[in-house]
ROROLUM-491525 format. One line per 8 residues: their letters; for each residue z negated, x negated, y negated of C-alpha. Coordinates in steps of 0.5 Angstrom, whole numbers, always signed. Layout:
BEGIN
a> Z,X,Y  ...
! end
This chain:
BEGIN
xxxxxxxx> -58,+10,-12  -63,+12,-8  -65,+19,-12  -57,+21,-11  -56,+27,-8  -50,+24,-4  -53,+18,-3  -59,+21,+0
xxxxxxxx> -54,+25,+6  -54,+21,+13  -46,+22,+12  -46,+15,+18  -48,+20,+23  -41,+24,+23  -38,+18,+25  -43,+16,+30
xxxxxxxx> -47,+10,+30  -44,+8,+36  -38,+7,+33  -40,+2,+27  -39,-4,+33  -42,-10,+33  -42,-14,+26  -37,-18,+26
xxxxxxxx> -37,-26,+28  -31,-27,+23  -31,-29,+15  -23,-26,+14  -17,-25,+17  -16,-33,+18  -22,-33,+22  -20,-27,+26
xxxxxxxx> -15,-31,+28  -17,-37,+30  -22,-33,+34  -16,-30,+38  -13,-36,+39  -18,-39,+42  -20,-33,+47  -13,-31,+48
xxxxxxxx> -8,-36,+45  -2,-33,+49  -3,-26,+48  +3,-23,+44  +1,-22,+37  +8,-19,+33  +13,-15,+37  +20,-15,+32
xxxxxxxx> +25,-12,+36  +26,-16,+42  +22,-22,+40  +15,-24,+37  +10,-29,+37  +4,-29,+41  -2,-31,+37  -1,-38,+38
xxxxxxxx> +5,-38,+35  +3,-35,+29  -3,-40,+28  +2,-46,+29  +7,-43,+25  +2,-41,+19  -1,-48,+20  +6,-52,+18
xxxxxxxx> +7,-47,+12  +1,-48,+9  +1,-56,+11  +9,-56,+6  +5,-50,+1  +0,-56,+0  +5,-62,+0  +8,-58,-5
xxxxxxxx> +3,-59,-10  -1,-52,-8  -8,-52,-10  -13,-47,-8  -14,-41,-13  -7,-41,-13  -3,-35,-13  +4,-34,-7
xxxxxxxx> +7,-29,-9  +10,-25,-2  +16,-20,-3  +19,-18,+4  +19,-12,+9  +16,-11,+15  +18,-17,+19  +14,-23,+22
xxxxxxxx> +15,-28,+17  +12,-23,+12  +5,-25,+17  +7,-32,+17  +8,-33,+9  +1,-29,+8  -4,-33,+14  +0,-40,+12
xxxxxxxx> -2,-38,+4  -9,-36,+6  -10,-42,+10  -7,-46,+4  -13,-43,+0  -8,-39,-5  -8,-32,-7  -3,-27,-4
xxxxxxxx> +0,-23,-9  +3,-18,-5  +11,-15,-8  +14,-9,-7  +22,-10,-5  +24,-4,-8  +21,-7,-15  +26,-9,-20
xxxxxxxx> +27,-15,-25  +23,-13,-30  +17,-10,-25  +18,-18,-21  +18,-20,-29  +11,-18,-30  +8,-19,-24  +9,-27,-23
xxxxxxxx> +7,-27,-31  +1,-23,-30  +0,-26,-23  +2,-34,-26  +4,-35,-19  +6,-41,-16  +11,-40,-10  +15,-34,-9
xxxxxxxx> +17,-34,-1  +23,-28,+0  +28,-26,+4  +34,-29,+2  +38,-24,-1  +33,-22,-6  +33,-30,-9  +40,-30,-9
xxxxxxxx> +42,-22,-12  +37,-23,-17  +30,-27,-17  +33,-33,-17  +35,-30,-25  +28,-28,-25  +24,-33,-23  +28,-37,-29
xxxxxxxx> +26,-33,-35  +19,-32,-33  +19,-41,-33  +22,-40,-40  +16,-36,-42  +12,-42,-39  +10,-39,-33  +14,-43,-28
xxxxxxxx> +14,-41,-20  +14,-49,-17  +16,-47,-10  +21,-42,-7  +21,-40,+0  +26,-36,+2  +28,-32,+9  +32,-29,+14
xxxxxxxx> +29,-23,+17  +35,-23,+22  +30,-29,+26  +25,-28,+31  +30,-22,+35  +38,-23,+37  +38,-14,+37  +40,-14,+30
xxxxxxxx> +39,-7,+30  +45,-4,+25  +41,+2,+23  +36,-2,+19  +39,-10,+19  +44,-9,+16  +45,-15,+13  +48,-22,+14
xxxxxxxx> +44,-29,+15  +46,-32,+7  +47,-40,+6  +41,-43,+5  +40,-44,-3  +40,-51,-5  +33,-49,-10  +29,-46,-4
xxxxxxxx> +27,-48,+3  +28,-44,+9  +21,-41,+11  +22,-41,+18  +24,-48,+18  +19,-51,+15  +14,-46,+20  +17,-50,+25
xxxxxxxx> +17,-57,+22  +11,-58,+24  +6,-60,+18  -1,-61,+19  -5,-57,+16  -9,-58,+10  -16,-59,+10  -19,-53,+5
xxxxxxxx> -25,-50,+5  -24,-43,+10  -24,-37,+6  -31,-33,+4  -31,-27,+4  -33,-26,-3  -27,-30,-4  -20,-27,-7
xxxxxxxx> -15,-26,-2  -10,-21,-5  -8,-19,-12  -5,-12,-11  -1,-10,-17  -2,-3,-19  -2,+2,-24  -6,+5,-28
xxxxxxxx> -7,+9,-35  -6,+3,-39  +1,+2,-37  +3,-4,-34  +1,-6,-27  -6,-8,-27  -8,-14,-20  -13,-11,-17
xxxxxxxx> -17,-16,-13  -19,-15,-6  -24,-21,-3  -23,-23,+4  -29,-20,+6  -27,-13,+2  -21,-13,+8  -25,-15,+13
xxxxxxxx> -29,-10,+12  -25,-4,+12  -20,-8,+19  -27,-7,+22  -27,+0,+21  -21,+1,+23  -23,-3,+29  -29,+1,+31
xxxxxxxx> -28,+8,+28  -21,+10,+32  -23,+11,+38  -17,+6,+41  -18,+2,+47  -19,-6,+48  -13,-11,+45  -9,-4,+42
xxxxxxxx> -2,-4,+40  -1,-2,+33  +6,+1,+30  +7,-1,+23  +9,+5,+20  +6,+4,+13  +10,-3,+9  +5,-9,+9
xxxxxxxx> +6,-10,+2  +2,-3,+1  -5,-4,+2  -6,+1,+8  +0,-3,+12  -4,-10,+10  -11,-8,+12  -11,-1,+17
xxxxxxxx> -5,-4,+21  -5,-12,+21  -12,-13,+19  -14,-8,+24  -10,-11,+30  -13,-19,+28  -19,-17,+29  -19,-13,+35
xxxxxxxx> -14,-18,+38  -8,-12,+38  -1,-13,+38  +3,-11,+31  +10,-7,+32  +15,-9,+26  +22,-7,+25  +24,-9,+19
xxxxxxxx> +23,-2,+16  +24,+6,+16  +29,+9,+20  +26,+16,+24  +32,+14,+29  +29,+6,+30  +21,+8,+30  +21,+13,+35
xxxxxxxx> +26,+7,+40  +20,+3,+38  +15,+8,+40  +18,+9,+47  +19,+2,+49  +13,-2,+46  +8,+5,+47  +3,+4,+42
xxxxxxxx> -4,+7,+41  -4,+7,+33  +0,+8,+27  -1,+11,+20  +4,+12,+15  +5,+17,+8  +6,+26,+11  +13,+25,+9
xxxxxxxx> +14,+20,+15  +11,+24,+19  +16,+30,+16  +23,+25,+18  +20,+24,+25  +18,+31,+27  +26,+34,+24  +30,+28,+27
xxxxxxxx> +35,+31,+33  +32,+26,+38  +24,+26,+38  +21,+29,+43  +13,+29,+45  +14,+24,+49  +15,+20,+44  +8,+20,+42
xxxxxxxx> +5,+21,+48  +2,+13,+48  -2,+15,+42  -10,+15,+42  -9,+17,+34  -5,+18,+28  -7,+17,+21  -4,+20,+15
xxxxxxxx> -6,+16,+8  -3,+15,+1  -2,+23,-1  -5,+29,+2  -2,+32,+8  -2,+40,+8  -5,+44,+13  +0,+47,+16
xxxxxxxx> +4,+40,+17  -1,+38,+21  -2,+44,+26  +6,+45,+26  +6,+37,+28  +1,+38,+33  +4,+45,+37  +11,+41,+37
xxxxxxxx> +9,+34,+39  +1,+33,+42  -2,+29,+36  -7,+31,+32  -5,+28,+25  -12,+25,+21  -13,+25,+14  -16,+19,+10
xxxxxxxx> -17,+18,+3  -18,+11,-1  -14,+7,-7  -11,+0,-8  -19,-1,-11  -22,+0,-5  -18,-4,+0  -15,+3,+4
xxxxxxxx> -20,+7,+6  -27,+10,+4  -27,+16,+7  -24,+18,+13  -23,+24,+19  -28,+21,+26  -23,+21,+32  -28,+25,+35
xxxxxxxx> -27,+31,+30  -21,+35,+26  -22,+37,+19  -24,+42,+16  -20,+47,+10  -24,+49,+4  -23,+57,+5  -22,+57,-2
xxxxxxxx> -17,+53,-4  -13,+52,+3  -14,+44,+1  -16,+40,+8  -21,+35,+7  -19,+28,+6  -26,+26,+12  -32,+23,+10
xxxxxxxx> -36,+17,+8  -36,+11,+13  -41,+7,+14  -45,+3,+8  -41,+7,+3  -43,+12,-2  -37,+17,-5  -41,+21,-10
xxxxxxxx> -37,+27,-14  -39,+26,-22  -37,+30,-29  -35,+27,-35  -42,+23,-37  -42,+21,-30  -48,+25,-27  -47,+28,-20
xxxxxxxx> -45,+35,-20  -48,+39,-14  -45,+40,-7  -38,+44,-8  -36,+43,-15  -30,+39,-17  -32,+33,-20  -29,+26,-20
xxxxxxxx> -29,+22,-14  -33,+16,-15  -33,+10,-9  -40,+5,-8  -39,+0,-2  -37,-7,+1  -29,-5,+1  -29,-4,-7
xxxxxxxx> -26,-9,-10  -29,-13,-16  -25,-11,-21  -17,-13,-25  -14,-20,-24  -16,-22,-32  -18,-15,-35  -24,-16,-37
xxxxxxxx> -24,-8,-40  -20,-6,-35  -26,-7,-31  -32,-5,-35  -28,+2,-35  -26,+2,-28  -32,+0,-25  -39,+1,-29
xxxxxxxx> -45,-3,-26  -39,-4,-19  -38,+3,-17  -30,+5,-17  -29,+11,-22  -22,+14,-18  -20,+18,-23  -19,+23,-17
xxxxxxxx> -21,+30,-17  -24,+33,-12  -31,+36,-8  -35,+35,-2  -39,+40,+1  -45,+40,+4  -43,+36,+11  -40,+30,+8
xxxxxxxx> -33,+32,+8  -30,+31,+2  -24,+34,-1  -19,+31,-5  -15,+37,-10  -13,+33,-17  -12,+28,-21  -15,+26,-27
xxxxxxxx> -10,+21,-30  -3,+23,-30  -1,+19,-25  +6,+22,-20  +5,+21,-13  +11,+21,-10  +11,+20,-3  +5,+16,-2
xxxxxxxx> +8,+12,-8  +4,+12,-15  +8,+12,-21  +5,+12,-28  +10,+17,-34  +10,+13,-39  +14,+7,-34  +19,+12,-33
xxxxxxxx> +19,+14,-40  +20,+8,-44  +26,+6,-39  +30,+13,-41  +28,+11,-49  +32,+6,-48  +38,+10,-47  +42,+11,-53
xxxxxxxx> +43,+19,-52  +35,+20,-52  +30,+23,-58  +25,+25,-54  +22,+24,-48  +16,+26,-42  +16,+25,-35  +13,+29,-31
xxxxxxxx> +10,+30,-24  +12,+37,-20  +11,+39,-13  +16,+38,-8  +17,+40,-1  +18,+33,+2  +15,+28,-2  +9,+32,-4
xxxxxxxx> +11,+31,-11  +17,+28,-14  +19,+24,-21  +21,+31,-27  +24,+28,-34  +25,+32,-39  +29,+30,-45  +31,+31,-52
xxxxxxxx> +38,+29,-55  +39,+25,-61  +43,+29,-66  +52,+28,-63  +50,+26,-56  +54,+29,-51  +51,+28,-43  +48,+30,-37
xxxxxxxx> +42,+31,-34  +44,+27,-27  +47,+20,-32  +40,+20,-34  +38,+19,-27  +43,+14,-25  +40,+11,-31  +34,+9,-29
xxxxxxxx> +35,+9,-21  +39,+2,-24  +32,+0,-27  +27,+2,-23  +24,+1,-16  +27,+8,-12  +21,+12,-12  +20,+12,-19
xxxxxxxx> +27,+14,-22  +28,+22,-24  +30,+27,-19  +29,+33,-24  +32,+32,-31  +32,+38,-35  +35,+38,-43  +32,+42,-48
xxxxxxxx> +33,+42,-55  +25,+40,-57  +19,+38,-53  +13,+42,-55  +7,+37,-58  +1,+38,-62  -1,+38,-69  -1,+30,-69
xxxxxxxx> +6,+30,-65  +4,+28,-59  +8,+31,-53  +4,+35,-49  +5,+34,-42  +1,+39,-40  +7,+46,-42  +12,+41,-39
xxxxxxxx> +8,+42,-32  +7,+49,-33  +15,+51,-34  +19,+53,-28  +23,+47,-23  +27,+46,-17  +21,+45,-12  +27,+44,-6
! end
């Protein structure tokens, strides 16, 4: 790629060479680690509340789960699928997986059975390690159906996030410890219990660590395979190119199930030796407590957090004054917001743009500049390339368009995954000759700065969250009332896009837009379900009969 027109761009220098930092002496985030421990065991690794572990702690509790996932029967290759929130067992259940030598297989809470469904079938995984109340409203039924389809989860550890703290702050912690289930082991307990662990082959990078499920344009979530070394790579550069000071004091703002919380806040703070704020999850109220006690230097997290922290009655800006910076990823982030955030609070939001395929970031805004806005479009630019890697803007027969014409966005670097878990077409589609075609639309010009503007599948984002039409879709087509049916994303002043349906009625149906919208909040994970439903009497289609989403776009909403 030596005769691209992008390639051939020193883009590293905006970033300043400096800041690529020494190569790292680690193979993955289980070597950082056990390099921490044996430099600094007693520093505090995760704070939760008003308790946390040190590194110590966290390597001898992740060694005895590895040492029961082994016992259990557990190989290497094996997939662990991980569904909790923002709390130290989460850490615990993915360091002691890895050092077992399985495959984390990261799950949304907010997921549904049916969402569940597919990702243990697809993922074939072994052991399922959750909160308790999950197992007993609904994965325990799950994990049953899956087995009778031949695919059984063998293992089951189940976990009350309420451990490892005695604040039980009421505003996020609303629960009450359950009886421990007769068909799953406590995973504190057996953290605790002391197993040794086993002895396996540490991980290589080119190893796979995660299997992140995400959706793509053939429907169904699709695993994408992110290596050891395509985490460590881009936790490095979080470690070198924010400008943070030694050992830093990371917020989680961003889920740990979510790629951006994985790689840009836990693997950031392992490989630095930092320390991880965890409070279970968001609550404007709960974060900014937690930024005033434990000061941190760093977090990232979607603009719509951002937008709650900044319209919550309490804040003030020294609650943000610890912070050396502040990232914003998943979904664009308006200009304006950024200035207002900054002339109330201090902190200079910055953009940064990545996908699930490249493991979080590849182009980011260097501490040491602020992003431009295109003058054309008022888009403000995402940052830019960092080290080693290649964005280029191509058309579609995949040549390079010039400097300041859209085109998609294609990514060349160490962070973009090898493909799908078992989606051998899928893969050949999405990464010809190993270089990730986004899908993305967008721009850069001719300092390196790129500018995100469109996409070019029909993906929602709302809220940082992608959502694919046709999922929503085939949910409402299951509702008895409904002909016809198109979802649809519109632009939204909080989420930055919202979920809109438009439906047809069957002949004699009789029904309002809002029970379509419980329909499916009853069977989707929160930020897929319909805020907008507008009833019409036929949708617009081509010749053929294809509805044709485009119009639906284009008719007036409620973009409150």
């Amino acid at each position: 790629m030596t005769d691209s027109l992008y390639a051939a761009k020193p883009w590293v220098a905006l970033l300043n060479e400096a800041q690529r930092g020494d190569i790292s002496p680690d193979d993955s985030l289980v070597h950082a680690l056990r390099r921490v421990v044996g430099e600094t065991p007693d520093r505090t690794f995760l704070t939760y509340f008003d308790g946390g572990l040190s590194y110590r702690e966290a390597d001898e509790l992740s060694d005895s789960v590895a040492g029961y996932l082994a016992a259990r029967g557990l190989e290497r290759g094996d997939r662990v699928a991980v569904l909790l929130q923002n709390s130290p067992h989460f850490v615990l259940a993915l360091l002691g997986a890895w050092k077992a030598g399985a495959i984390v297989v990261p799950v949304n809470p907010m997921y549904k059975s049916g969402e569940v469904t597919h990702v243990l079938r697809d993922g074939e995984v072994a052991a399922l390690i959750c909160s308790d109340r999950a197992w007993e409203s609904y994965l325990r039924d799950t994990a049953a159906a899956v087995a009778e389809s031949g695919s059984p989860v063998r293992i089951v550890l189940t976990a009350c996030e309420l451990d490892f703290q005695t604040r039980n702050d009421a505003r996020v912690l609303t629960f009450e410890r359950l009886p421990q289930a007769e068909d799953a082991e406590d995973l504190v307990a057996v953290a605790k219990a002391g197993h040794k662990a086993p002895e396996v082959l540490a991980p290589a990078p080119a190893d796979i660590a995660l299997i992140s499920y995400t959706s793509g344009t053939s429907g169904a979530p699709k695993g994408a395979t992110n290596t050891h070394g395509n985490i460590l790579y881009n936790a490095e550069r979080q470690r070198t190119g924010l400008g943070l000071p030694d050992a830093p004091v990371y917020f989680a703002m961003a889920p740990l199930f979510h790629i951006t919380g994985m790689v840009c806040q836990l693997g950031a703070s392992l490989v630095s030796g930092g320390s991880l704020v965890l409070v279970y999850r968001f609550e404007g109220g709960v974060v900014l407590d937690a930024f005033a006690e434990h000061r941190p230097h760093y977090t990232v997290g979607p603009s719509t957090a951002f937008m709650a922290l900044a319209a919550h009655p309490g804040v003030t800006p020294d609650h943000f004054a610890s912070f050396r910076n502040i990232s914003s990823g998943g979904a664009p982030v308006p200009p304006a917001l950024v200035e207002k955030f900054r002339a109330g609070f201090g902190p200079y939001i910055r953009n940064g743009y990545g996908l699930t395929e490249c493991t979080a970031p590849c182009a980011s805004v260097p501490p040491q500049l602020e992003a431009p806005v295109d003058p054309a479009s008022g888009t403000l630019a995402v940052g830019v390339p960092g080290p080693d890697t290649v964005v280029r803007i191509v058309d579609d027969q995949g040549e390079e368009v010039p400097f300041g014409e859209q085109g998609e966005i294609v990514v060349r670097g160490p962070q973009v995954v090898p493909g799908y878990w078992r989606r051998p077409e899928a893969t050949a589609e999405t990464f010809p000759d190993g270089e990730l075609r986004t899908g993305d639309i967008g721009f850069m010009d001719t300092q390196g700065w790129l500018y995100v503007v469109d996409r070019k599948k029909d993906m929602i984002n709302a809220s940082g969250f992608k959502v694919w039409p046709r999922e929503v879709e085939d949910v409402l087509y299951t509702h008895p009332a409904v002909r016809e049916a198109a979802v649809v994303g519109v632009p939204d002043g909080y989420r930055g896009e919202t979920v809109k349906a438009y439906i047809s009625l069957r002949p004699g149906a009789e029904t309002d837009p809002d029970e379509f919208a419980a329909y499916c909040k009853e069977r989707l994970a929160a930020y897929k379900y319909p805020r907008q439903v507008e009833i019409l009497p036929d949708l617009p289609k081509t010749a053929s009969g294809k509805i044709l989403r485009r119009e639906l776009r284009s008719r007036p909403h409620d973009s409150a």
